[in-house]
KESELO-981757 format. One line per field, with one value per residue (C-alpha): residue number from 1; z, x, y. Coordinates in nm, 3 decimals, always signed. Each point is the difference from the previous one (the first is absolute). Example, Ala and Ser with C-alpha at 12.3 -4.5 7.8 and 13.67 -1.06 7.14 Angstrom:
# KESELO-981757
num = [1; 2] $
c3 = [+0.780; -0.066] $
c1 = [+1.230; +0.137] $
c2 = [-0.450; +0.344] $
END
This chain:
# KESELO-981757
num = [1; 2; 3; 4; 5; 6; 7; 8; 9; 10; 11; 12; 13; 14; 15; 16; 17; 18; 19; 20; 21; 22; 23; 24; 25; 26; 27; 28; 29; 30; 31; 32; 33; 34; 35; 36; 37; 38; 39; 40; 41; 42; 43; 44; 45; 46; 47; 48; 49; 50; 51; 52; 53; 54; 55; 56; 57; 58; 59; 60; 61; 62; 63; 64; 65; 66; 67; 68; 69; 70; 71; 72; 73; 74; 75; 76; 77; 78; 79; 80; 81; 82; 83; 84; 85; 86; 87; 88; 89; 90; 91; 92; 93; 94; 95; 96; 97; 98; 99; 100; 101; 102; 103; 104; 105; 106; 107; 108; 109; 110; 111; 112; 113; 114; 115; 116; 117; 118; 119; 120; 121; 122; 123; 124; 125; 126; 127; 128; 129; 130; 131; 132; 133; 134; 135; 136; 137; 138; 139; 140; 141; 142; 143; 144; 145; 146; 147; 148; 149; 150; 151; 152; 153; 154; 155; 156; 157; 158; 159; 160; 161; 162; 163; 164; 165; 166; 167; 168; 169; 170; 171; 172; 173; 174; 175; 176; 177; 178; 179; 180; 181; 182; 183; 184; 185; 186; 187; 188; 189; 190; 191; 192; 193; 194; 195; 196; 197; 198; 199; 200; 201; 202; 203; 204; 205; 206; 207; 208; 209; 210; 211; 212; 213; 214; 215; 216; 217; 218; 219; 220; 221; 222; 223; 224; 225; 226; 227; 228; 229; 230; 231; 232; 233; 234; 235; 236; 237; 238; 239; 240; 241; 242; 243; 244; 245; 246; 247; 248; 249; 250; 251; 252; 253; 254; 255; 256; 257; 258; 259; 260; 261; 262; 263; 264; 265; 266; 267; 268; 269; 270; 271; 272; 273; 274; 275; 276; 277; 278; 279; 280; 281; 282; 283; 284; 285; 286; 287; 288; 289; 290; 291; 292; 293; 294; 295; 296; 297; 298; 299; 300; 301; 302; 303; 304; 305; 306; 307; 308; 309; 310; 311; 312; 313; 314; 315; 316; 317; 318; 319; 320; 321; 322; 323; 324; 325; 326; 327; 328; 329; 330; 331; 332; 333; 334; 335; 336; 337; 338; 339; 340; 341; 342; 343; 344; 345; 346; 347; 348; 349; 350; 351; 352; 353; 354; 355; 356; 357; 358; 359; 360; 361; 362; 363; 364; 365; 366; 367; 368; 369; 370; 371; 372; 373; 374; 375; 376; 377; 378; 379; 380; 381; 382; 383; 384; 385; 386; 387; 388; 389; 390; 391; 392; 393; 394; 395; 396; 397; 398; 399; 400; 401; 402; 403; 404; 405; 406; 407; 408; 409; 410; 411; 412; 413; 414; 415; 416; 417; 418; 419; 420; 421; 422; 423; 424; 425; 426; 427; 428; 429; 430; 431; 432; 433; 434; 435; 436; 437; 438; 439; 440; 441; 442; 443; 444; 445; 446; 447; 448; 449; 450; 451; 452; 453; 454; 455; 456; 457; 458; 459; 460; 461; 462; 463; 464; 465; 466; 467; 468; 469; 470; 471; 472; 473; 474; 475; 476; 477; 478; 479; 480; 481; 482; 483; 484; 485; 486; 487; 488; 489] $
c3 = [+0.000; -0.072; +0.186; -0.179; +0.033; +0.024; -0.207; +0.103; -0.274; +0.291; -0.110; -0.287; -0.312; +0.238; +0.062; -0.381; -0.115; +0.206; +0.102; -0.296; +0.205; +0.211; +0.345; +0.246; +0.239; +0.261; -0.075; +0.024; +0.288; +0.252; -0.084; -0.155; +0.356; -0.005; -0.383; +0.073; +0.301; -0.208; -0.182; -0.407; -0.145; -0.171; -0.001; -0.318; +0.045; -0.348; -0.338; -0.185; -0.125; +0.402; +0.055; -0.312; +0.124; +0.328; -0.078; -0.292; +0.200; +0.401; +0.011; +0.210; -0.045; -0.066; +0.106; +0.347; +0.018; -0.083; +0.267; +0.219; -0.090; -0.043; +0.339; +0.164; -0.130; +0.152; -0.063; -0.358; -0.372; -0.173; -0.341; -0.281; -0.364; -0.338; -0.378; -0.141; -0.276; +0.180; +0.325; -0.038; -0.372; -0.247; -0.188; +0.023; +0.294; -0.035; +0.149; +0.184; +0.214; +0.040; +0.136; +0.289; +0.071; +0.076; +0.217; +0.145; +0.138; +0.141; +0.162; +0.142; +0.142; -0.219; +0.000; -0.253; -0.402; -0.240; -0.360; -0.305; -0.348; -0.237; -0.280; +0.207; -0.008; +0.155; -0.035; +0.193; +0.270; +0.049; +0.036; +0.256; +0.206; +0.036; +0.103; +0.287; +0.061; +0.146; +0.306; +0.003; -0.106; -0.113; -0.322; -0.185; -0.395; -0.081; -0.301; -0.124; -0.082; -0.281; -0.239; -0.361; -0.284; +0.052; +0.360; +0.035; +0.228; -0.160; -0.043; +0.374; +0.097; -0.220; +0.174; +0.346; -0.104; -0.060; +0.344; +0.197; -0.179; +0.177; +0.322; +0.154; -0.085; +0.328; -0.080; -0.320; +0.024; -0.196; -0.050; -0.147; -0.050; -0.145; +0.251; -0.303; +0.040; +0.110; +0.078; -0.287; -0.137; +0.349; -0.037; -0.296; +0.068; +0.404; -0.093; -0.322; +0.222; +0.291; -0.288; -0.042; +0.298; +0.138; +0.334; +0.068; +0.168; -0.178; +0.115; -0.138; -0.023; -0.174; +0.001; +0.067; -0.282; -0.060; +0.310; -0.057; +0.132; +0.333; -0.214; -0.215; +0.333; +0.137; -0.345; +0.010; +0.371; -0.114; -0.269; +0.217; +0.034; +0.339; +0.007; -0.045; -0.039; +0.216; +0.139; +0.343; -0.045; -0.082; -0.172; -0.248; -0.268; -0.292; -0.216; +0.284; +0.114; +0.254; +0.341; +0.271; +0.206; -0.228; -0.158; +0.353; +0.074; -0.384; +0.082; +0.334; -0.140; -0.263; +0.287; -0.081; +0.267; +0.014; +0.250; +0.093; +0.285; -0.087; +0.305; -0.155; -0.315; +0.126; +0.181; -0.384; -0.169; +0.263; -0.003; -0.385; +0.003; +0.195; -0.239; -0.308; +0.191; +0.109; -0.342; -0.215; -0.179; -0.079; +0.124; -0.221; -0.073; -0.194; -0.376; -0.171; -0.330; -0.259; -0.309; -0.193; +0.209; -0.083; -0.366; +0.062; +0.259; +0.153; +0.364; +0.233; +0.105; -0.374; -0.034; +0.254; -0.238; -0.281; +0.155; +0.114; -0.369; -0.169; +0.284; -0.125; -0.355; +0.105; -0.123; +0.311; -0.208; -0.238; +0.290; -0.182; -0.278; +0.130; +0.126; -0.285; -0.202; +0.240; -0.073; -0.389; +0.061; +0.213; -0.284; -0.323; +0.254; +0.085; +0.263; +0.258; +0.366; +0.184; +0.260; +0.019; -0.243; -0.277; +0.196; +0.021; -0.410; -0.085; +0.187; -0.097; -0.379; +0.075; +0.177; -0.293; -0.273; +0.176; +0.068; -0.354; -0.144; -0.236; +0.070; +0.019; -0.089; +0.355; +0.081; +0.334; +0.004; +0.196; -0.271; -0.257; +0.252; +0.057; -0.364; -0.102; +0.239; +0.315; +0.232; -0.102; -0.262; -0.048; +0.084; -0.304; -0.345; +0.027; -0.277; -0.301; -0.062; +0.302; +0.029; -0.370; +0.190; +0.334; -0.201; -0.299; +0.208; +0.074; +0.347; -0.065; -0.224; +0.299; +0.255; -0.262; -0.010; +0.403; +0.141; +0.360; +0.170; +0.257; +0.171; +0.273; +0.380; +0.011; -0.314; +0.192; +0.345; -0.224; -0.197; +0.291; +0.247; +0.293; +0.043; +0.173; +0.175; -0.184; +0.175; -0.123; -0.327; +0.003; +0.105; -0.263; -0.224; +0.046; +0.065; -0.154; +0.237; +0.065; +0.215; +0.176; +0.099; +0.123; +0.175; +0.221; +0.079; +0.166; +0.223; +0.216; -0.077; +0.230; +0.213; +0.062; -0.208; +0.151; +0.073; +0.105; +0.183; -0.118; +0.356; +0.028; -0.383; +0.084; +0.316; -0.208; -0.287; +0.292; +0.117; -0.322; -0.067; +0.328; -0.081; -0.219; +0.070; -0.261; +0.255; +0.183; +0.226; +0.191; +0.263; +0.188; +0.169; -0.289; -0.279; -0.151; -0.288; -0.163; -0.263; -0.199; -0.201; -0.374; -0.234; -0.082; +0.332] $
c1 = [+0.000; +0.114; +0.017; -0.224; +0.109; -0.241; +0.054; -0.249; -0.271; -0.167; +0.109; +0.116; -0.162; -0.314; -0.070; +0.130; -0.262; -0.311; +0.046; +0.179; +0.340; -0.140; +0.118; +0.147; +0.231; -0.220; -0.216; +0.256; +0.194; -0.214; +0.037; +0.374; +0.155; -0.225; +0.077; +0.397; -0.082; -0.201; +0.328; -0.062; +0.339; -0.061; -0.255; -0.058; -0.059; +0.025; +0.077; +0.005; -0.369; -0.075; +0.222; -0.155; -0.383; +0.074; +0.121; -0.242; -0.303; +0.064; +0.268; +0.219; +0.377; +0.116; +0.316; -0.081; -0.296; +0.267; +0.232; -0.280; -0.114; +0.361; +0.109; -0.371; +0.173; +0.330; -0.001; -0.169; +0.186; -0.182; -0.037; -0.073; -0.046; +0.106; -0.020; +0.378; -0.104; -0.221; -0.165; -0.384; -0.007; -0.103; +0.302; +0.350; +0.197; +0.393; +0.206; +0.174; -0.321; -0.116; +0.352; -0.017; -0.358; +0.158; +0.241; -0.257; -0.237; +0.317; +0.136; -0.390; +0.007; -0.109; +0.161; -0.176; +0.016; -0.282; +0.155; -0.227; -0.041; -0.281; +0.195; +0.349; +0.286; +0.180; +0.306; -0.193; -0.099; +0.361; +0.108; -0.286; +0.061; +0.413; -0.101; -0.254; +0.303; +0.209; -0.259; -0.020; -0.368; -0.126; -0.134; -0.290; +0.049; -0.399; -0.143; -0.289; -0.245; -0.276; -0.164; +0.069; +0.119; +0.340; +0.028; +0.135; +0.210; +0.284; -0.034; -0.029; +0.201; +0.262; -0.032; -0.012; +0.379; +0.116; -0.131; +0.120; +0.315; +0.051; +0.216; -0.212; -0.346; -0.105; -0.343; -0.236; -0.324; -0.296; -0.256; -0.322; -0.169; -0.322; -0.043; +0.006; +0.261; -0.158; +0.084; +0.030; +0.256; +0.141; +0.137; +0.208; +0.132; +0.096; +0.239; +0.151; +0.075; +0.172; +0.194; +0.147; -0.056; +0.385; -0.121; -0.152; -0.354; -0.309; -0.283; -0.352; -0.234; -0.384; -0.308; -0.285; -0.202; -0.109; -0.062; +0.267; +0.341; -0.020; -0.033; +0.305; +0.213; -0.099; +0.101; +0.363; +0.066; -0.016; +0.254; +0.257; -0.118; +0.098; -0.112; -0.376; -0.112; -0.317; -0.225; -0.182; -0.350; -0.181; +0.277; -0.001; -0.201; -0.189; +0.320; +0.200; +0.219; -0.159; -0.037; +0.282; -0.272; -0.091; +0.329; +0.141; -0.298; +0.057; +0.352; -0.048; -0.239; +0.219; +0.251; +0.252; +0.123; +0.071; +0.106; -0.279; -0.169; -0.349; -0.139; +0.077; -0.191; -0.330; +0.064; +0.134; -0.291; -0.214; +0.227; -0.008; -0.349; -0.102; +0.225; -0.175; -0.311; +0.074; +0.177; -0.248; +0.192; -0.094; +0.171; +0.052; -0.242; +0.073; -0.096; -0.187; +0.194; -0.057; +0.178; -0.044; +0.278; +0.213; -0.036; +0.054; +0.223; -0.099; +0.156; -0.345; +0.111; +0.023; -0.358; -0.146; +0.240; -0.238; -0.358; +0.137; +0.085; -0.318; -0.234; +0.193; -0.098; -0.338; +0.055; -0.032; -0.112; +0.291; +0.241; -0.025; +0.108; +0.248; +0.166; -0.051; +0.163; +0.296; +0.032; +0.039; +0.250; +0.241; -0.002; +0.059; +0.235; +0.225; -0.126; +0.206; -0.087; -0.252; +0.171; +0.095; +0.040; -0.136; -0.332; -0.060; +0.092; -0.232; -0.273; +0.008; +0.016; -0.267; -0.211; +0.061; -0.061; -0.346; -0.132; +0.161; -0.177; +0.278; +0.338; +0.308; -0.099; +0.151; +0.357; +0.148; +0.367; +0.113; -0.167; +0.213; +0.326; -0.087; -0.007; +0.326; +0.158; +0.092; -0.135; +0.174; -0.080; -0.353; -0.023; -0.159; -0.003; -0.304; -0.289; +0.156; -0.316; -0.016; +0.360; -0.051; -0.303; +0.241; +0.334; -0.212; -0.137; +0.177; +0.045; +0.197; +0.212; +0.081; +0.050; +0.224; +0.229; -0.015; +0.097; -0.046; +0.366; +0.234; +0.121; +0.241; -0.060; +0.182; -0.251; -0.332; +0.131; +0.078; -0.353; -0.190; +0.176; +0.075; +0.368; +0.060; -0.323; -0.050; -0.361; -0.090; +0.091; -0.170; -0.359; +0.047; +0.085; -0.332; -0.263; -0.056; +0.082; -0.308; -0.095; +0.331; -0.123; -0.331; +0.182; +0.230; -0.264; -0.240; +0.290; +0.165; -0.133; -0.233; +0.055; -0.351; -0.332; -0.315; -0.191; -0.366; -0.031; -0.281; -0.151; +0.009; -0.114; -0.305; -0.099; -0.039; -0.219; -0.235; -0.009; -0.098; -0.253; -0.171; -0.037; -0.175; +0.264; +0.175; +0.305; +0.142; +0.330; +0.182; +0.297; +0.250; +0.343; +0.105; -0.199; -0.205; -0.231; -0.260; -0.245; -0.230; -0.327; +0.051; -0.339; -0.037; +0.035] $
c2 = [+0.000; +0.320; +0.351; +0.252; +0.376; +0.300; +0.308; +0.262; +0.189; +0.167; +0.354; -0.030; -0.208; -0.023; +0.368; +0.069; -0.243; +0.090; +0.364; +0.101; +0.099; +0.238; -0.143; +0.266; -0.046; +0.024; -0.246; -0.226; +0.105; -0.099; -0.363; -0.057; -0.069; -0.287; -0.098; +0.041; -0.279; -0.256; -0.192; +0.118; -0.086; +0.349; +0.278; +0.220; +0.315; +0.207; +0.134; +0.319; +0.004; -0.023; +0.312; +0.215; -0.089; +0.090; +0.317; +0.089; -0.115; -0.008; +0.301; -0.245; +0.021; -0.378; +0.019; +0.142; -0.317; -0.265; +0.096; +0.002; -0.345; -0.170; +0.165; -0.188; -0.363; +0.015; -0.371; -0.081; +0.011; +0.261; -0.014; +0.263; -0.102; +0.155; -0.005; -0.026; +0.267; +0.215; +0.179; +0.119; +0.077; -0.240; +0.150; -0.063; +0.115; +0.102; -0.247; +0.277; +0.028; -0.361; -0.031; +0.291; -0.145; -0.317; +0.241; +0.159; -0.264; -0.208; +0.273; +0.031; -0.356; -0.205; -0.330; -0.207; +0.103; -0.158; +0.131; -0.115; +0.123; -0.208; +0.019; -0.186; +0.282; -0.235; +0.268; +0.290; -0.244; -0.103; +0.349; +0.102; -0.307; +0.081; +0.356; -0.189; -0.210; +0.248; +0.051; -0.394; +0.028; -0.362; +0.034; -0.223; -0.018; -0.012; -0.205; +0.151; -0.313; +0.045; -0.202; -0.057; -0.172; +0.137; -0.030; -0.338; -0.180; +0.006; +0.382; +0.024; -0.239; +0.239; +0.297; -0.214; -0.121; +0.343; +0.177; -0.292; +0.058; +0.312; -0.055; +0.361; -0.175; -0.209; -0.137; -0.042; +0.129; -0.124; +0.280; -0.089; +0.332; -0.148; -0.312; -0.226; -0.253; -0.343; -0.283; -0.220; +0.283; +0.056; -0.373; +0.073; +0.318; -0.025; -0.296; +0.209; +0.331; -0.262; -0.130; +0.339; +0.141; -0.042; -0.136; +0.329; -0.004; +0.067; +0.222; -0.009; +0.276; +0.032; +0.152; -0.171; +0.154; -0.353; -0.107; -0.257; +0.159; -0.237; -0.321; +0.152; +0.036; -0.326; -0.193; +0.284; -0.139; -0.343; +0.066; +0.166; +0.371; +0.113; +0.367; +0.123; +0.349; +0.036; +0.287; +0.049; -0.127; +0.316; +0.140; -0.350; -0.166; +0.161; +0.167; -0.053; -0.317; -0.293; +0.111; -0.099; -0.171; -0.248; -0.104; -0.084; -0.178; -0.208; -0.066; -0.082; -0.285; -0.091; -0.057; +0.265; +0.233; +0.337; +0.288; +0.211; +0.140; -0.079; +0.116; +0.411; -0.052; +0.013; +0.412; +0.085; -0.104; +0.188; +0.288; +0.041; -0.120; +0.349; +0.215; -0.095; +0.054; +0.353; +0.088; -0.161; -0.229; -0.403; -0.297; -0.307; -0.268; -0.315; +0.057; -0.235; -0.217; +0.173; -0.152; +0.304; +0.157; -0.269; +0.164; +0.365; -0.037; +0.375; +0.038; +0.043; +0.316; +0.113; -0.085; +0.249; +0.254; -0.126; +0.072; +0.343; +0.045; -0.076; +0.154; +0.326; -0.064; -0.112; -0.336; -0.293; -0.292; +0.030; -0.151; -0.354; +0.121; +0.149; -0.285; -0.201; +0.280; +0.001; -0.353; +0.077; +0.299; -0.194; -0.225; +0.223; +0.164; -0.277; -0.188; +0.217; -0.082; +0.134; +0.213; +0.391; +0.123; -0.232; -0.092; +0.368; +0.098; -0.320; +0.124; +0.373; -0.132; -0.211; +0.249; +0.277; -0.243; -0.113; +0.353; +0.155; -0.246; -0.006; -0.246; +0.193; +0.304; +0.186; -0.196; +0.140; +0.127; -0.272; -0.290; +0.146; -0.037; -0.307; -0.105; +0.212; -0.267; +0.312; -0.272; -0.307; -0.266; -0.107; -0.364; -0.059; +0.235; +0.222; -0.053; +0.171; +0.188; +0.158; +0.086; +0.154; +0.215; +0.097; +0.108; +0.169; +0.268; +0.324; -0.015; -0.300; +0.179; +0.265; -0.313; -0.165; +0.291; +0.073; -0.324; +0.011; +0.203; -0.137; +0.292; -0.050; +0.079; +0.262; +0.158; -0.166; +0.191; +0.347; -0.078; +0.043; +0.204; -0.301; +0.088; -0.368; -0.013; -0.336; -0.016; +0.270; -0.074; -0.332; +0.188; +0.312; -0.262; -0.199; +0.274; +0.323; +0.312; +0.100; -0.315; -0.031; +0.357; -0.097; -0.297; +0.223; +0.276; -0.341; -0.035; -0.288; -0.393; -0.041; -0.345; -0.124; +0.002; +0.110; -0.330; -0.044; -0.351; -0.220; -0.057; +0.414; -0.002; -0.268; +0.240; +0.289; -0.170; -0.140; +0.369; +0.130; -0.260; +0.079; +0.338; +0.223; +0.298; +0.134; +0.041; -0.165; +0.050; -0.295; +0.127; -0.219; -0.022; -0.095; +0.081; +0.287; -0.062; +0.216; -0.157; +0.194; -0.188; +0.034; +0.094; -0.344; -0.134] $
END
């Protein structure tokens, strides 16, 4: 029997997937002295999308709530997670600033890299993993998992050979974005990435889109994958990864071992439980299989993205279409995988070409990089039509002539005015001024979120109901509410 480690999706993939990356450090700060206790073998924590939306859309500095949250798990491996090409945009990043990012968040705390890039640049993850090396950060080469014709074994089992290759690459980390890799396929490809693999440990991580992900880890433990990616209960499920609780419980049964405290998850879940409550944001449920997502391949959290879209343009019922014309583009495109950035450019494509009524008719900026080859070599060749319709157009005429620069720090740090305040040139880098502006004048991160209890919650609903004021005013030691009756009430 083998012993099964624990990374942590609590605050990372979980929150990114259900509350669309808008946890604060305070809502988490409450609870990570507990987390840092329970055992996880490694907690993640962020990335730079996390850092943009929280300045963009909670006017919290990110830097100040990581050293806040690192400093409250004096005994956990935090881990923050990049693209090798780029931070935030869906463009290409200059190496020169992917490389003082990598600076930056070491020199921040974190001690456990993720580094992936869709299209395998295997050379830009080797350089981003020596620069983690030097703080003797462990660093997970991730292989982005999708389905297609191209996507075989072999072609895994390929890149597999060359990240294991690396002597600053620690673990391999298989990332299934779309919670579509089964068991059947699991069987073939587990035993091809060991092959290659170099002795170094495998982790696992997927969505439960499908509902499926737990099977998937059960049928990965049995062919030698020690580390799963797993989220506190509410935090899990739906487009994020199996919960903690019932993975232990699986393995447990399966008569694996492991090294948590399981007494700690239950106060999590009710911790993070209450914070969704207060804030307003879901907690995972288990979807139901759905084999059409096995042929779009849309990340769950992309599919919110989609009803937002079409609401706009008045259009709700076109969502199926959508997805099957996401299916379609990632075809004539490629078949790239179905992470940032590509999951994104196949769904905008998708989403213009459904509500144009018209295919191809509006190609974003970054469609036309990615054909010119700025982002790496397509898997496969893209549809010759459609790369006649994305390099005949003007604005891929301009692009053609503008590859994307590679100016040096010392440019980047001149650019925009940092001097060597390399966090500073990270966030002005990210976010326009104007925000980083509105972030500063809201002031310090604040350390706790305002919570309502549910027994204090329930008391004030029977109150209402008993009453046909339209006021009503509870005060305690502890607690001062006013509730007002709406017009519908």
């Amino acid at each position: 029997m083998a012993v099964i480690e624990f990374l942590d999706e609590t605050m990372r993939d979980g929150q990114q997937s259900l509350w669309g990356m808008r946890m604060q450090a305070g809502m988490a700060l409450p609870i990570t002295p507990t987390i840092d206790k329970v055992g996880f073998r490694v907690v993640d924590l962020t990335g730079s999308s996390m850092f943009e939306v929280l300045i963009r859309h909670c006017q919290e500095n990110p830097w100040e709530g990581l050293d806040l949250l690192v400093s409250s798990m004096p005994n956990s491996k935090i881990r923050a997670g990049m693209r090798s090409n780029a931070a935030v945009t869906f463009g290409v990043t200059p190496d020169a600033l992917m490389d003082v990012w990598m600076h930056q968040l070491c020199r921040h705390g974190i001690k456990s890299m993720w580094i992936y890039d869709v299209l395998f640049n295997i050379d830009k993850t080797y350089r981003l993993a020596k620069i983690a090396k030097e703080y003797d950060v462990e660093v997970a080469g991730a292989i982005m998992f999708t389905m297609s014709p191209v996507h075989t074994d072999a072609h895994y089992a390929d890149k597999a050979q060359k990240l294991a290759a690396c002597a600053d690459i620690d673990t391999l980390l298989l990332y299934d974005t779309a919670g579509v890799l089964g068991p059947e396929r699991l069987r073939t490809l587990v035993p091809a990435l060991i092959e290659q693999a170099n002795g170094k440990p495998i982790e696992f991580h997927s969505n439960n889109i499908l509902g499926a992900s737990a099977i998937a880890y059960l049928e990965a433990v049995k062919l030698g994958v020690t580390i799963l990616h797993t989220a506190s209960r509410p935090m899990a499920n739906g487009p994020s990864v199996p919960s903690t609780e019932i993975m232990v419980r699986n393995i447990e049964l399966l008569g694996h071992s492991h090294g948590l405290d399981t007494s700690l998850l239950p106060p999590i879940a009710e911790h993070f439980e209450k914070v969704a409550s207060a804030a307003g944001f879901p907690t995972g449920v288990p979807n139901e299989y759905d084999l059409f997502s096995i042929e779009h391949q849309i990340p769950g959290g992309m599919v919110g993205t989609f009803k937002a879209q079409l609401d706009q343009h008045k259009m709700p019922e076109k969502l199926d279409e959508v997805l099957a014309e996401s299916a379609i583009v990632r075809r004539e495109l490629g078949y790239p995988g179905m992470a940032t950035p590509f999951s994104q450019l196949v769904g905008t494509l998708a989403v213009l070409n459904v509500v144009t009524g018209k295919r191809y008719t509006v190609i974003p900026d970054e469609v036309i990089q990615y054909a010119a080859g700025y982002y790496g070599d397509p898997v496969a060749p893209i549809d010759p039509n459609v790369l006649d319709i994305i390099m005949g157009s003007a604005r891929a005429k301009e692009i053609l002539t503008s590859p994307p620069a590679q100016p040096s720090l010392e440019d980047l740090r001149k650019e925009f005015g940092t001097g060597d305040d390399d966090d500073e040139l990270i966030l002005r880098a990210l976010v326009p001024e104007a925000d980083l502006d509105k972030m500063r004048a809201a002031g310090p991160v604040k350390q706790t979120y305002p919570m309502l209890s549910s027994p204090e919650l329930e008391y004030a609903r029977k109150l209402m109901a008993s009453t046909s004021a339209n006021f009503l005013e509870i005060e305690t030691t502890d607690l001062s509410l006013s509730l007002r009756r709406g017009p519908n009430s």
